[in-house]
Biopython code that builds the backbone (N, CA, C, O; Angstrom):
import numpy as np
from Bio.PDB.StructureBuilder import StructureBuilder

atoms = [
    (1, "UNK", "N", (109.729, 22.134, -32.129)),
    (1, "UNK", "CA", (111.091, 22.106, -31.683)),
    (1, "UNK", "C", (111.964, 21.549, -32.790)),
    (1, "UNK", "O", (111.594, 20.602, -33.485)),
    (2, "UNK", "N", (113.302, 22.249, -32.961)),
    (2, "UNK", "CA", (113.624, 21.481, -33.966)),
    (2, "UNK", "C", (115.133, 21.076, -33.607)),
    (2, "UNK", "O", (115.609, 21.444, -32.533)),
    (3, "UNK", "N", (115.881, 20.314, -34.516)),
    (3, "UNK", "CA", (117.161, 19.239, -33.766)),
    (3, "UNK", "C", (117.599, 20.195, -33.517)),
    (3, "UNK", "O", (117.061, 20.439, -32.437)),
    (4, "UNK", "N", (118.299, 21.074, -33.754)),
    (4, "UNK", "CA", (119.341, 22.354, -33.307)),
    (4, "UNK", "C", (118.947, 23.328, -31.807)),
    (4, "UNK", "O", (119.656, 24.264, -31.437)),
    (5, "UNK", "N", (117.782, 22.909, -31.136)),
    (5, "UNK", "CA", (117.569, 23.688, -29.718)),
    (5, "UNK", "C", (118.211, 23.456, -28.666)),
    (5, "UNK", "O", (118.510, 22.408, -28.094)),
    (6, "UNK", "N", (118.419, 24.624, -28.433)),
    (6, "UNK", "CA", (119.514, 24.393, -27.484)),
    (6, "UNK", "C", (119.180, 23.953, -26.198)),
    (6, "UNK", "O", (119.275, 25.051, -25.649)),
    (7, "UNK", "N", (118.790, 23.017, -25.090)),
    (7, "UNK", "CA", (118.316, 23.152, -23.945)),
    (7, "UNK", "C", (119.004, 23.662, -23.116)),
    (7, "UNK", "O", (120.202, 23.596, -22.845)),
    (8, "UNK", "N", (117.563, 24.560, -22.433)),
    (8, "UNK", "CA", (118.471, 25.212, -21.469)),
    (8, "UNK", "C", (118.166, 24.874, -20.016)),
    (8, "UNK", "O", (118.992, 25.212, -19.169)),
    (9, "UNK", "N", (117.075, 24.251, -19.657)),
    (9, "UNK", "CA", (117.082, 23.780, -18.542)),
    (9, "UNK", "C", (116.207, 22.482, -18.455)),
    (9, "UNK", "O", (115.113, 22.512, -19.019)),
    (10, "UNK", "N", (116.657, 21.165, -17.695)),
    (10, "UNK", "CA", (115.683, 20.093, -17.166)),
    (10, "UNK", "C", (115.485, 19.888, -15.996)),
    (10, "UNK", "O", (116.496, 20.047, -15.312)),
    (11, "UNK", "N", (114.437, 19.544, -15.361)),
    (11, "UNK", "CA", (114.105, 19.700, -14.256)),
    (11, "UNK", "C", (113.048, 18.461, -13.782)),
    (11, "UNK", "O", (112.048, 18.614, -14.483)),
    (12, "UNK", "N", (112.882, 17.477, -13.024)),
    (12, "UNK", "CA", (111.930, 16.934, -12.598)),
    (12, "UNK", "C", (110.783, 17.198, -12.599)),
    (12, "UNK", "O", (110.624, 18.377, -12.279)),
    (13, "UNK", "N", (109.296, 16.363, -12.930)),
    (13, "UNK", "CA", (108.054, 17.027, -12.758)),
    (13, "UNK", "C", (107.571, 15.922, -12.066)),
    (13, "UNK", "O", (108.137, 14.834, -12.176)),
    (14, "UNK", "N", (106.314, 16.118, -11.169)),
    (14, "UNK", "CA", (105.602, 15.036, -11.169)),
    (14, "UNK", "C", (103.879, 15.151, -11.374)),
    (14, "UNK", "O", (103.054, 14.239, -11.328)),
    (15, "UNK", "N", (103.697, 16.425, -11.583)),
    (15, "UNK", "CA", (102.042, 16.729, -11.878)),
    (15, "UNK", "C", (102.165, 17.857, -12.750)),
    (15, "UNK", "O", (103.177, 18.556, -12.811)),
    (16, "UNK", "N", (101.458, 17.973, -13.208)),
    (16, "UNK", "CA", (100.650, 19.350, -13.412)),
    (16, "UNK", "C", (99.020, 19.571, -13.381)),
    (16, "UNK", "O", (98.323, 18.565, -13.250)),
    (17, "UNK", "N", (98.383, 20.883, -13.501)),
    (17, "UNK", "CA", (96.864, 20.796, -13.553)),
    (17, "UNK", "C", (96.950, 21.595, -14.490)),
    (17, "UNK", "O", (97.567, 22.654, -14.600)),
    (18, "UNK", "N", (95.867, 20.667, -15.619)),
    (18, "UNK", "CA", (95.663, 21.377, -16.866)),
    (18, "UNK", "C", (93.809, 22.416, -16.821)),
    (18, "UNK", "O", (92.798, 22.501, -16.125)),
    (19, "UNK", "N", (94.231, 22.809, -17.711)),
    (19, "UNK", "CA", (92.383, 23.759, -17.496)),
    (19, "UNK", "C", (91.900, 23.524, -18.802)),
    (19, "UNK", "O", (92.649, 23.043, -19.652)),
    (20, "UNK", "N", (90.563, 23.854, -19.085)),
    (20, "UNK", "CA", (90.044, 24.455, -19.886)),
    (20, "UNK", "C", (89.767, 23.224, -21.423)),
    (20, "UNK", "O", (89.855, 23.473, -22.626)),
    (21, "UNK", "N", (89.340, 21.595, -20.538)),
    (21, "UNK", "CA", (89.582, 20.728, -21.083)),
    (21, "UNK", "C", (88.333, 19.823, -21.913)),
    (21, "UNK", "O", (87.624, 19.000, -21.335)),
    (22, "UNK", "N", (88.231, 20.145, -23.319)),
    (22, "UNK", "CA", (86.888, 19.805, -23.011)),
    (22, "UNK", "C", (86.748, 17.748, -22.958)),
    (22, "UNK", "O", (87.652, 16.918, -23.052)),
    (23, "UNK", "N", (85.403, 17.572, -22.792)),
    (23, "UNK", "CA", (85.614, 15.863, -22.602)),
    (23, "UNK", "C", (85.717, 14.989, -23.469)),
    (23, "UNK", "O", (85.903, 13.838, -23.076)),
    (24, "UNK", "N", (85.601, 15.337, -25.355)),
    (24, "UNK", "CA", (86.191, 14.141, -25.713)),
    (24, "UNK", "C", (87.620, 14.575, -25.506)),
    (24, "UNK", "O", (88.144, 13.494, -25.239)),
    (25, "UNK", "N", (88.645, 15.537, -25.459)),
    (25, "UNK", "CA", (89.802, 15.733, -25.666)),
    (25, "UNK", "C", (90.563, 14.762, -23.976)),
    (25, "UNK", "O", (91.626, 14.152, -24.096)),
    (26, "UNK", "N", (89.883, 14.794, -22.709)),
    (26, "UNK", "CA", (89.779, 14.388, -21.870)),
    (26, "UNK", "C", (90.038, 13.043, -22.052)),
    (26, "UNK", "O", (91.142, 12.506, -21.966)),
    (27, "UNK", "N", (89.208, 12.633, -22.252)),
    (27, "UNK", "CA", (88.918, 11.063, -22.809)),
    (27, "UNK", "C", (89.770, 10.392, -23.347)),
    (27, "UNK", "O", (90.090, 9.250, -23.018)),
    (28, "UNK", "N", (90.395, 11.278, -24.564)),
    (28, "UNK", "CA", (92.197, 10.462, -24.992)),
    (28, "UNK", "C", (92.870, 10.729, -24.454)),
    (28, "UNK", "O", (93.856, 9.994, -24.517)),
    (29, "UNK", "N", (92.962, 11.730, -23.654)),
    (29, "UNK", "CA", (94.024, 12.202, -22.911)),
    (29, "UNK", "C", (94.211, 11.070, -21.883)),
    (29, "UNK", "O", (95.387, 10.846, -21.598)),
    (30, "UNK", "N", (93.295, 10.326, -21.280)),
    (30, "UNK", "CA", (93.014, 9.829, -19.979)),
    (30, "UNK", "C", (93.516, 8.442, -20.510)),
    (30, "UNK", "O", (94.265, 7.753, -19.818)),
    (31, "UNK", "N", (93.079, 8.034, -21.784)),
    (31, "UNK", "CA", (93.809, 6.562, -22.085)),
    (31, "UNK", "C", (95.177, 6.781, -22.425)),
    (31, "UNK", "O", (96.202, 6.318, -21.926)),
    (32, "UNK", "N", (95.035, 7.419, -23.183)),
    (32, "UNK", "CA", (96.911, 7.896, -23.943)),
    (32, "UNK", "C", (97.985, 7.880, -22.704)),
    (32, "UNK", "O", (99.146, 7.483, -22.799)),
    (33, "UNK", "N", (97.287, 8.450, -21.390)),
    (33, "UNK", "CA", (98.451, 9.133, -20.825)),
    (33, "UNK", "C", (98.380, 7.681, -19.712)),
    (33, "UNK", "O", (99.407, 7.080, -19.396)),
    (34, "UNK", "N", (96.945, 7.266, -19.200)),
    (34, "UNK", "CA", (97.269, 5.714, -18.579)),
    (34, "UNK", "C", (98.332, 4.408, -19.129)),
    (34, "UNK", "O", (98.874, 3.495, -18.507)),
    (35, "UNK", "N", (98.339, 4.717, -20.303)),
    (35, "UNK", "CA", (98.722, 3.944, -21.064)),
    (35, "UNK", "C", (100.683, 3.812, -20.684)),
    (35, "UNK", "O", (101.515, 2.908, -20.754)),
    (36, "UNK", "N", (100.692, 4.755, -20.425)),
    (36, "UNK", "CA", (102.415, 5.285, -20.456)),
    (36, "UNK", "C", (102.676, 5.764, -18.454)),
    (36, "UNK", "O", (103.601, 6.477, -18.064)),
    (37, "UNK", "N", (102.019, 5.383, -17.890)),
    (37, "UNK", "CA", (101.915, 4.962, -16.264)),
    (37, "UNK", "C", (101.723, 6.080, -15.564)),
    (37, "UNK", "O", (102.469, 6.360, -14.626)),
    (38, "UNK", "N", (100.685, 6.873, -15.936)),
    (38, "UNK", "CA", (100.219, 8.027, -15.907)),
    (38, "UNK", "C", (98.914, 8.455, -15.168)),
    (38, "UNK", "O", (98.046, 7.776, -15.717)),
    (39, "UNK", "N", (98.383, 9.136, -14.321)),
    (39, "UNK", "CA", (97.122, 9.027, -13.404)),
    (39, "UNK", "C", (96.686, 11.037, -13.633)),
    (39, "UNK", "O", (97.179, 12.135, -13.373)),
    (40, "UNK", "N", (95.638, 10.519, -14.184)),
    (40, "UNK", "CA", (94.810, 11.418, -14.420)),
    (40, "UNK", "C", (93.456, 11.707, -13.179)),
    (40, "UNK", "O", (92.786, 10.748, -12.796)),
    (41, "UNK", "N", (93.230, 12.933, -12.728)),
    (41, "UNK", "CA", (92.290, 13.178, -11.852)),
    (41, "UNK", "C", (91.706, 14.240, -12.182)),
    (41, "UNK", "O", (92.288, 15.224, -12.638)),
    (42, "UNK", "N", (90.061, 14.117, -11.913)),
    (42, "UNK", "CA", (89.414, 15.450, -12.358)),
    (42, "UNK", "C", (90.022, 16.309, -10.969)),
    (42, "UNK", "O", (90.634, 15.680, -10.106)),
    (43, "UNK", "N", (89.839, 17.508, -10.867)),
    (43, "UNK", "CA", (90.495, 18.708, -10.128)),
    (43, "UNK", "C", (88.894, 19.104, -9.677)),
    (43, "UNK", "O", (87.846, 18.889, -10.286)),
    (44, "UNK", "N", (89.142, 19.795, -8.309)),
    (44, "UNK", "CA", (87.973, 20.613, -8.074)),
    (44, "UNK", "C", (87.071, 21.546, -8.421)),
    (44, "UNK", "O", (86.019, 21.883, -7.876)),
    (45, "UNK", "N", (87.819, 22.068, -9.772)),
    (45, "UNK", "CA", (87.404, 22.746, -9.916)),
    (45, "UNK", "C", (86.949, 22.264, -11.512)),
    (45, "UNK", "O", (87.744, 21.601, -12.179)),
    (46, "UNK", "N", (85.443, 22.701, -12.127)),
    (46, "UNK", "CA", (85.542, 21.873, -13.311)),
    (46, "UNK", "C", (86.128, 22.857, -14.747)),
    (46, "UNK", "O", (86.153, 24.040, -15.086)),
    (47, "UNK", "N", (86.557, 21.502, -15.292)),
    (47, "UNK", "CA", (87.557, 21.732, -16.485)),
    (47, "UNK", "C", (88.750, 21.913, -16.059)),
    (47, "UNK", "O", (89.365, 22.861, -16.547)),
    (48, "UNK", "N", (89.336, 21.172, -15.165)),
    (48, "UNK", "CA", (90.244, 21.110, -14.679)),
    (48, "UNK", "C", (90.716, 19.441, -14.566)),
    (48, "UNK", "O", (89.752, 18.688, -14.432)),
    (49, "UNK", "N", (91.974, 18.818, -14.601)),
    (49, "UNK", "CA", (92.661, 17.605, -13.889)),
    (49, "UNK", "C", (93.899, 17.981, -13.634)),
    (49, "UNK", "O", (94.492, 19.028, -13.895)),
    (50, "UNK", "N", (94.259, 16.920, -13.044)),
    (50, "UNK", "CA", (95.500, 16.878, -12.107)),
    (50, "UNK", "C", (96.173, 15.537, -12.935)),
    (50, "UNK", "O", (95.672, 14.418, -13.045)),
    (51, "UNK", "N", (97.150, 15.905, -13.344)),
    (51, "UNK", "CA", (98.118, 15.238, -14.241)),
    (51, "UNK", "C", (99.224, 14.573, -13.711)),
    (51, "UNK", "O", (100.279, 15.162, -13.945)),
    (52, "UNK", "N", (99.357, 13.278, -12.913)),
    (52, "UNK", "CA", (100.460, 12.916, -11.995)),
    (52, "UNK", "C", (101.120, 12.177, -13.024)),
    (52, "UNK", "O", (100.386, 11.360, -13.581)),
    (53, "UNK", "N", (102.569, 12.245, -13.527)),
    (53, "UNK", "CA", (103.493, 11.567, -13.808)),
    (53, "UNK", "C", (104.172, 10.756, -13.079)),
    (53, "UNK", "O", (104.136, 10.702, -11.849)),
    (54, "UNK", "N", (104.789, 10.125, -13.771)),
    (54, "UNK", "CA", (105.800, 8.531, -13.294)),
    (54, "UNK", "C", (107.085, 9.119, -12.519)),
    (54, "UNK", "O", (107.679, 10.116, -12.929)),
    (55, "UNK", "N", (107.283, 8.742, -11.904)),
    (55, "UNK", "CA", (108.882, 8.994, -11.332)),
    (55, "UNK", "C", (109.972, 8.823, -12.363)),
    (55, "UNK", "O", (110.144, 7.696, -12.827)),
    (56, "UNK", "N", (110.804, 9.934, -12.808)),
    (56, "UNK", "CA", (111.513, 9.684, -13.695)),
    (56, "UNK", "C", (111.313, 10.875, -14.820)),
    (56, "UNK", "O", (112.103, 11.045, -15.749)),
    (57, "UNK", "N", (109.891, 11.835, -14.545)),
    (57, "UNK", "CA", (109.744, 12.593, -16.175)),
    (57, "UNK", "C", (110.223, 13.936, -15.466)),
    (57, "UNK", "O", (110.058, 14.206, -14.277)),
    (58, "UNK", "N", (110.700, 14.538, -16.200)),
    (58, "UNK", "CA", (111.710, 15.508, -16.634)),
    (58, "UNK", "C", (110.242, 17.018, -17.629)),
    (58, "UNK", "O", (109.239, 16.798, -18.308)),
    (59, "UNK", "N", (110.807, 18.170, -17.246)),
    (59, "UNK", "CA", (110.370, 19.403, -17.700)),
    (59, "UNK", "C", (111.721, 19.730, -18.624)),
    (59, "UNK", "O", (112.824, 19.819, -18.085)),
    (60, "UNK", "N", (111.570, 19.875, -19.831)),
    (60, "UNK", "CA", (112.838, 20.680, -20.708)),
    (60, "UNK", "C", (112.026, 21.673, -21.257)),
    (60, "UNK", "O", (110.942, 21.742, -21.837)),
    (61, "UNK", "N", (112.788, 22.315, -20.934)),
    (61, "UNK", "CA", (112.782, 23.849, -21.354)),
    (61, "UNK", "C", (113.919, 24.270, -22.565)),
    (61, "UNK", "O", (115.089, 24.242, -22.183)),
    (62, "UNK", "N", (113.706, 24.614, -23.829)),
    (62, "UNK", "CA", (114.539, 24.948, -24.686)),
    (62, "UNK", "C", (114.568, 26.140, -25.120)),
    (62, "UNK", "O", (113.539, 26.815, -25.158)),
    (63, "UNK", "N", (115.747, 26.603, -25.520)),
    (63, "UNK", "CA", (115.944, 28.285, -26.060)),
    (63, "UNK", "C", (114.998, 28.487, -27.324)),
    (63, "UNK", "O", (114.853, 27.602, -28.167)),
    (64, "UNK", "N", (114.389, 29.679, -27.383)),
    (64, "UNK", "CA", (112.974, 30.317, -28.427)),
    (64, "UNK", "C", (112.070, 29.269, -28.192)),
    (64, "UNK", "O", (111.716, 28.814, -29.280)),
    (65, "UNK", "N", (111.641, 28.796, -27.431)),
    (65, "UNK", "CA", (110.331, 28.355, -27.538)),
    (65, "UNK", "C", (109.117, 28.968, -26.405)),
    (65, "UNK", "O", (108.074, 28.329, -26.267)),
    (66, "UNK", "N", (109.334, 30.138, -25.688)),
    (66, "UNK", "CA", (108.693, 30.650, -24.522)),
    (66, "UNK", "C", (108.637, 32.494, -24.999)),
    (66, "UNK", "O", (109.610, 32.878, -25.648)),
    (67, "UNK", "N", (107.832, 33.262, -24.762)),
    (67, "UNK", "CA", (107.822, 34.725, -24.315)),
    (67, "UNK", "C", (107.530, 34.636, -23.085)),
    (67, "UNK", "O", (107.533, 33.682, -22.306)),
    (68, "UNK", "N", (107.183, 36.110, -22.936)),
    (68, "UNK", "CA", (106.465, 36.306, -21.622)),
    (68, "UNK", "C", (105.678, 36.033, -21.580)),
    (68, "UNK", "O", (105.303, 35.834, -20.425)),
    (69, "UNK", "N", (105.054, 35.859, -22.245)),
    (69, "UNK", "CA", (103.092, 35.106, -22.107)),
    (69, "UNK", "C", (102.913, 33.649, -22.515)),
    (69, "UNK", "O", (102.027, 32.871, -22.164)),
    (70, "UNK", "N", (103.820, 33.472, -23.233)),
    (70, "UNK", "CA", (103.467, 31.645, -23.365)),
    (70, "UNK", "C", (104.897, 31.434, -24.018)),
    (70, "UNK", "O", (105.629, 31.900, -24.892)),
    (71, "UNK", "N", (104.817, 30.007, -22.631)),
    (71, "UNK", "CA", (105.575, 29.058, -22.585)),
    (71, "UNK", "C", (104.937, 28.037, -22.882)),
    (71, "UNK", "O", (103.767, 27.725, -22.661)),
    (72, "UNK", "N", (106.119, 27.294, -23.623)),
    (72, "UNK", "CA", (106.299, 25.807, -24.414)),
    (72, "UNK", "C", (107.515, 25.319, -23.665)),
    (72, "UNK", "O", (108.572, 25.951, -23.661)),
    (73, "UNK", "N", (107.283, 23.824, -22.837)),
    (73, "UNK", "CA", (108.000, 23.382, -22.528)),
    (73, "UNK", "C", (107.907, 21.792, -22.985)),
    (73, "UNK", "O", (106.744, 21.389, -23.015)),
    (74, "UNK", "N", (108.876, 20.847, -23.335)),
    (74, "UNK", "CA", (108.523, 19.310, -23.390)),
    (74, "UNK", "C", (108.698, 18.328, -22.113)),
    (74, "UNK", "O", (109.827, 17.917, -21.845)),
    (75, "UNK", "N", (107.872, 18.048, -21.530)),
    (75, "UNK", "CA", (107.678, 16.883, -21.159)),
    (75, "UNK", "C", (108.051, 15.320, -21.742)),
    (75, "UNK", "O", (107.400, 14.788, -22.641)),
    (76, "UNK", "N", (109.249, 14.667, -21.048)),
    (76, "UNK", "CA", (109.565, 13.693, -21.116)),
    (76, "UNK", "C", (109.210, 12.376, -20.693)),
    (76, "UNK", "O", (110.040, 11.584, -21.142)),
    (77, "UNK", "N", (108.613, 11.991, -20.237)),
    (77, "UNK", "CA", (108.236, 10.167, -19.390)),
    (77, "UNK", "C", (109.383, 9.158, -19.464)),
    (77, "UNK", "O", (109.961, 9.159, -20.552)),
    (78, "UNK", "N", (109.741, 8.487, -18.751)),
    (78, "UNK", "CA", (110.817, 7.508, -18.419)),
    (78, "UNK", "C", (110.792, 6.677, -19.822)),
    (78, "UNK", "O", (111.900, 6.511, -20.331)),
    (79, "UNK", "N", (109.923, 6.257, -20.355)),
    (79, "UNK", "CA", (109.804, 5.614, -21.571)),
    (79, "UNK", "C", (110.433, 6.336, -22.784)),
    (79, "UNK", "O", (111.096, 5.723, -23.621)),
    (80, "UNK", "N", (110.185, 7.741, -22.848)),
    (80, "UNK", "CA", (110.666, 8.320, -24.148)),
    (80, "UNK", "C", (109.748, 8.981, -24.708)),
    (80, "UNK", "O", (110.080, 9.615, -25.711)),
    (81, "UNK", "N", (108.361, 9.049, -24.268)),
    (81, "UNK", "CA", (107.303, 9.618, -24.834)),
    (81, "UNK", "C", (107.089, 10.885, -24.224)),
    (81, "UNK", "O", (106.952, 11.178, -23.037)),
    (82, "UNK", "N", (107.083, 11.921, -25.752)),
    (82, "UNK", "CA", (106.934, 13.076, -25.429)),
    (82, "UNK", "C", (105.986, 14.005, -25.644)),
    (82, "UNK", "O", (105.434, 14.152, -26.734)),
    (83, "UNK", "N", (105.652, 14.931, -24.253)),
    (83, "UNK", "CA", (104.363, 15.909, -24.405)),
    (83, "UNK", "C", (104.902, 16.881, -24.164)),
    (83, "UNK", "O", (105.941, 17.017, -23.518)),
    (84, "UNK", "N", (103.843, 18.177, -24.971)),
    (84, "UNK", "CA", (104.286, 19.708, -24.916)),
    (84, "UNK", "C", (103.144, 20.099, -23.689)),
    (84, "UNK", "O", (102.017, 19.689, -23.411)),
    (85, "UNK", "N", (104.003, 21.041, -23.163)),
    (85, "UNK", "CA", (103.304, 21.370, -22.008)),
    (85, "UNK", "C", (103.012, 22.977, -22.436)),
    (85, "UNK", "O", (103.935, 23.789, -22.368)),
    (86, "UNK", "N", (102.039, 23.267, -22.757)),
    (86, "UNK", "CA", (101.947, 25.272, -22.731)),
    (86, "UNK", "C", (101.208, 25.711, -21.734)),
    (86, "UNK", "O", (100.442, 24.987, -21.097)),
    (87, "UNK", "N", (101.373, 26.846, -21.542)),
    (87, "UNK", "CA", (101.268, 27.487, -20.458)),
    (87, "UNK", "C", (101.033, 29.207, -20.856)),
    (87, "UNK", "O", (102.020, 29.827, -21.253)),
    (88, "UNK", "N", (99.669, 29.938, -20.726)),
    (88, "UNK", "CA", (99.492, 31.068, -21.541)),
    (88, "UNK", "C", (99.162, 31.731, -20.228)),
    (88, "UNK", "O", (98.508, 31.267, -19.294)),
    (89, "UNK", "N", (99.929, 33.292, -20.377)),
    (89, "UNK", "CA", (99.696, 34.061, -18.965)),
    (89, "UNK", "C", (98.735, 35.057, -20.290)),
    (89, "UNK", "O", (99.041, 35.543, -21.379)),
    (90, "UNK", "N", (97.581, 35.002, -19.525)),
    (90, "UNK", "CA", (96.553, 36.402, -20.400)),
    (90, "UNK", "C", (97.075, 37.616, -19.938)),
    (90, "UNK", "O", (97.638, 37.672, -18.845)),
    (91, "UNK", "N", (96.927, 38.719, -20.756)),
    (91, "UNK", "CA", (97.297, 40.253, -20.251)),
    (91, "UNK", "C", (96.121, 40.839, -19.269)),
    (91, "UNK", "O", (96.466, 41.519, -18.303)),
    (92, "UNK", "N", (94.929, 40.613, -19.479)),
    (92, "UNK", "CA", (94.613, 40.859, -18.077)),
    (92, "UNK", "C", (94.625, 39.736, -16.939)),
    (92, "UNK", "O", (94.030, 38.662, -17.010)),
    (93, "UNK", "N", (95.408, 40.181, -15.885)),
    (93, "UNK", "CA", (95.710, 39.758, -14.968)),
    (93, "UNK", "C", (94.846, 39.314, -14.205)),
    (93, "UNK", "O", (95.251, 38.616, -13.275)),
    (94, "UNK", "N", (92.964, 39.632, -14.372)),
    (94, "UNK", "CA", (92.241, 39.402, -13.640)),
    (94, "UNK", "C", (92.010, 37.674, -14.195)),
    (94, "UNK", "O", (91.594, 36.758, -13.486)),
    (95, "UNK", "N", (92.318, 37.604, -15.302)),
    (95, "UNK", "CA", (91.831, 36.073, -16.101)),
    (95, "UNK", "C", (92.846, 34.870, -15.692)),
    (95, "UNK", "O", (93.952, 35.312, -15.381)),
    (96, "UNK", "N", (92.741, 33.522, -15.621)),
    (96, "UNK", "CA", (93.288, 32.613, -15.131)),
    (96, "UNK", "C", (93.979, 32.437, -16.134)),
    (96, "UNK", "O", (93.755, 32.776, -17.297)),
    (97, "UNK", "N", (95.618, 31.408, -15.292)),
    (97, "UNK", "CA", (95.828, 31.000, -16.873)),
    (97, "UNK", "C", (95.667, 29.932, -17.111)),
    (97, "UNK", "O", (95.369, 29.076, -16.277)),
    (98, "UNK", "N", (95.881, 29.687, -18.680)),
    (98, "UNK", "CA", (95.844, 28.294, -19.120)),
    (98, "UNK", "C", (97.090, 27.598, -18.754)),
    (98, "UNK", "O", (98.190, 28.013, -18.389)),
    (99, "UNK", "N", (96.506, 26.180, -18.996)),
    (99, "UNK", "CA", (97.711, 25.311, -18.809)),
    (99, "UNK", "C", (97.054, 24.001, -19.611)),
    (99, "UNK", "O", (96.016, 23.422, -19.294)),
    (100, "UNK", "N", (98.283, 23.564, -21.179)),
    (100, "UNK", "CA", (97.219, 22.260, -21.093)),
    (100, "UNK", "C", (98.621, 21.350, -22.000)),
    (100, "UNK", "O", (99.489, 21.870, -22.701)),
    (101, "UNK", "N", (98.502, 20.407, -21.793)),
    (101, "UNK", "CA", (99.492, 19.407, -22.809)),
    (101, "UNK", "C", (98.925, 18.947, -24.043)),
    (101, "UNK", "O", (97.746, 18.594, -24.006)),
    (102, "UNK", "N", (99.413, 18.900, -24.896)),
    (102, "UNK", "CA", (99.457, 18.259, -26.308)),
    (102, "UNK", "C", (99.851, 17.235, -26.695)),
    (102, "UNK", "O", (101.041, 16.980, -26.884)),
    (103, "UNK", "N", (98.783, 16.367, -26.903)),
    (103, "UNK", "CA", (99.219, 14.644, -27.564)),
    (103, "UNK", "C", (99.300, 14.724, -28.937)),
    (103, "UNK", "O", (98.691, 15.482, -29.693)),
    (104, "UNK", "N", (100.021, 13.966, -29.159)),
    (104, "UNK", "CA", (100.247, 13.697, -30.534)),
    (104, "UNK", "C", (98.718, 13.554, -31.426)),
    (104, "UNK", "O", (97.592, 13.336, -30.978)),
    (105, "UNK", "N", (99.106, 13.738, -32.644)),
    (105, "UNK", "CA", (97.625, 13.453, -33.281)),
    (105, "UNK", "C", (97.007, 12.318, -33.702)),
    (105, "UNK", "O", (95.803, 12.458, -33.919)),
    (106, "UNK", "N", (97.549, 11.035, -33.919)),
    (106, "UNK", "CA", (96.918, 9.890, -33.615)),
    (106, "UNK", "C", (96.318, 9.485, -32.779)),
    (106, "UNK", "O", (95.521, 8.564, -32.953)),
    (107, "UNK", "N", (96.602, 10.273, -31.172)),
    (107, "UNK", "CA", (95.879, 10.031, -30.275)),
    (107, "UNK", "C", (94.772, 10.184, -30.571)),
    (107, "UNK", "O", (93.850, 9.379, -30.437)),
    (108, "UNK", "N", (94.740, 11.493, -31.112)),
    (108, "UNK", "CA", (93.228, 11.998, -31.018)),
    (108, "UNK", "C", (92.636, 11.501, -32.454)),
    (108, "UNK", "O", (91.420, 11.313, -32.503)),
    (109, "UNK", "N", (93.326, 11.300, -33.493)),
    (109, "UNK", "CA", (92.672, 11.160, -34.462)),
    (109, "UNK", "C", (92.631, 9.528, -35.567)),
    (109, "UNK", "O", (92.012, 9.204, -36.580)),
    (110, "UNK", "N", (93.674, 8.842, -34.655)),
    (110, "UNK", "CA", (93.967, 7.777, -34.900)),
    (110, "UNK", "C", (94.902, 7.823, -36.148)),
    (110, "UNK", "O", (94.808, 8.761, -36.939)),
    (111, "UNK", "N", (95.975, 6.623, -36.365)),
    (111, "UNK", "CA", (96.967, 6.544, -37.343)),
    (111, "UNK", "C", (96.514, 7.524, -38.782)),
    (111, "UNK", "O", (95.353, 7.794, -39.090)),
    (112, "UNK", "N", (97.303, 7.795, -39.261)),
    (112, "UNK", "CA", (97.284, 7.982, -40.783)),
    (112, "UNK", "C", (96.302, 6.732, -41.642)),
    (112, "UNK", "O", (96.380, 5.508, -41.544)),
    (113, "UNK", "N", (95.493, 7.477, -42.389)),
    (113, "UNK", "CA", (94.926, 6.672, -43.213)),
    (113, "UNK", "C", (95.139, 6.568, -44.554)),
    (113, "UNK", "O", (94.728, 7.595, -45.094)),
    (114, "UNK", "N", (95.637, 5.726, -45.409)),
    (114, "UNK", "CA", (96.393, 6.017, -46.721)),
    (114, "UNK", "C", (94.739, 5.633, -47.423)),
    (114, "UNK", "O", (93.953, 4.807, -46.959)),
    (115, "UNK", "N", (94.586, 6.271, -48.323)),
    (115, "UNK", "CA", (93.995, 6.166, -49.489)),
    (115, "UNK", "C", (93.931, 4.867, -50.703)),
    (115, "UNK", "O", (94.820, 5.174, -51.497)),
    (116, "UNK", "N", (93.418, 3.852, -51.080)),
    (116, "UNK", "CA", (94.018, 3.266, -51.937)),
    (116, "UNK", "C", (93.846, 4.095, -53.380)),
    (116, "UNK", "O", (93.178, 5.113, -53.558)),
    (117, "UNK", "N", (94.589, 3.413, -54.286)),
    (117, "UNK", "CA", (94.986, 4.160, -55.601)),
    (117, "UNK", "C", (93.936, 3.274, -56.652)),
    (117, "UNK", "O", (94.078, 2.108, -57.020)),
    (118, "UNK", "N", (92.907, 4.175, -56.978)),
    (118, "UNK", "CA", (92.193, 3.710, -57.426)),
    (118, "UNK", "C", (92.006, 3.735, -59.204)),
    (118, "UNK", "O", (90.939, 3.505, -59.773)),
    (119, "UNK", "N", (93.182, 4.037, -59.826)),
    (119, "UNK", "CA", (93.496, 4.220, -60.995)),
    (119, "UNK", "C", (93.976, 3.113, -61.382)),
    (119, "UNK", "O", (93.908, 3.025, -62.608)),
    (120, "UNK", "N", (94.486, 2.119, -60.834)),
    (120, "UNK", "CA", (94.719, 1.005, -61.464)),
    (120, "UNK", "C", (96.491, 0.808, -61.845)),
    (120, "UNK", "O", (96.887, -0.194, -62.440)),
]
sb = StructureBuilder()
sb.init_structure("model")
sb.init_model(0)
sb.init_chain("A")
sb.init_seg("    ")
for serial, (resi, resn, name, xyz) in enumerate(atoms, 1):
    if name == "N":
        sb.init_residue(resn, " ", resi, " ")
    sb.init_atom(name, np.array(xyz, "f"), 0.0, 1.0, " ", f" {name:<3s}", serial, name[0])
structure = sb.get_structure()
């Protein structure tokens, strides 16, 4: 997303169910998102949870970031912390769709690690 998007719509959320999740990605997901007052549940079905947000987070939807087959929307939290929500409709119609959010990459990979300069 970049500063110049235009939003075009916000809207309240309070869940979503993501798919297709595997378990270390799970695993940060589940602290990252507790962390920010967030309740994660496995779903019935597996590779699936149920994503309950805080009272207060918001769905934005911004101009060029969606086709017909996949949408990008941001997710807001009362705090300020923000997740991308995508959402992929497959062309055959017989296949489920995805749905999954995106944490930042420290989550998953922890801070930046600088190098020291070993030239002296």
């Amino acid at each position: 997303m970049r500063k110049n998007d235009q939003l075009l719509r916000s809207k309240p959320i309070s869940e979503v169910v993501i798919s297709h999740v595997s378990e270390y990605y799970i695993s940060s997901m589940t602290r990252y998102l507790e962390g920010l007052e967030c309740r994660v549940i496995p779903h019935q079905e597996r590779g699936k949870y149920q994503i309950q947000f805080p009272t207060g987070t918001t769905e934005n939807t911004y101009e060029g970031q969606s086709t017909r087959r996949a949408h990008r929307t941001v997710v807001i939290l009362p705090g300020g912390a923000r997740l991308i929500k995508f959402v992929l409709v497959p062309l055959n119609e017989t296949y489920p769709v995805y749905c999954t959010l995106v944490l930042p990459n420290e989550v998953l990979f922890g801070p930046k690690q600088t190098t020291p300069n070993l030239a002296g």
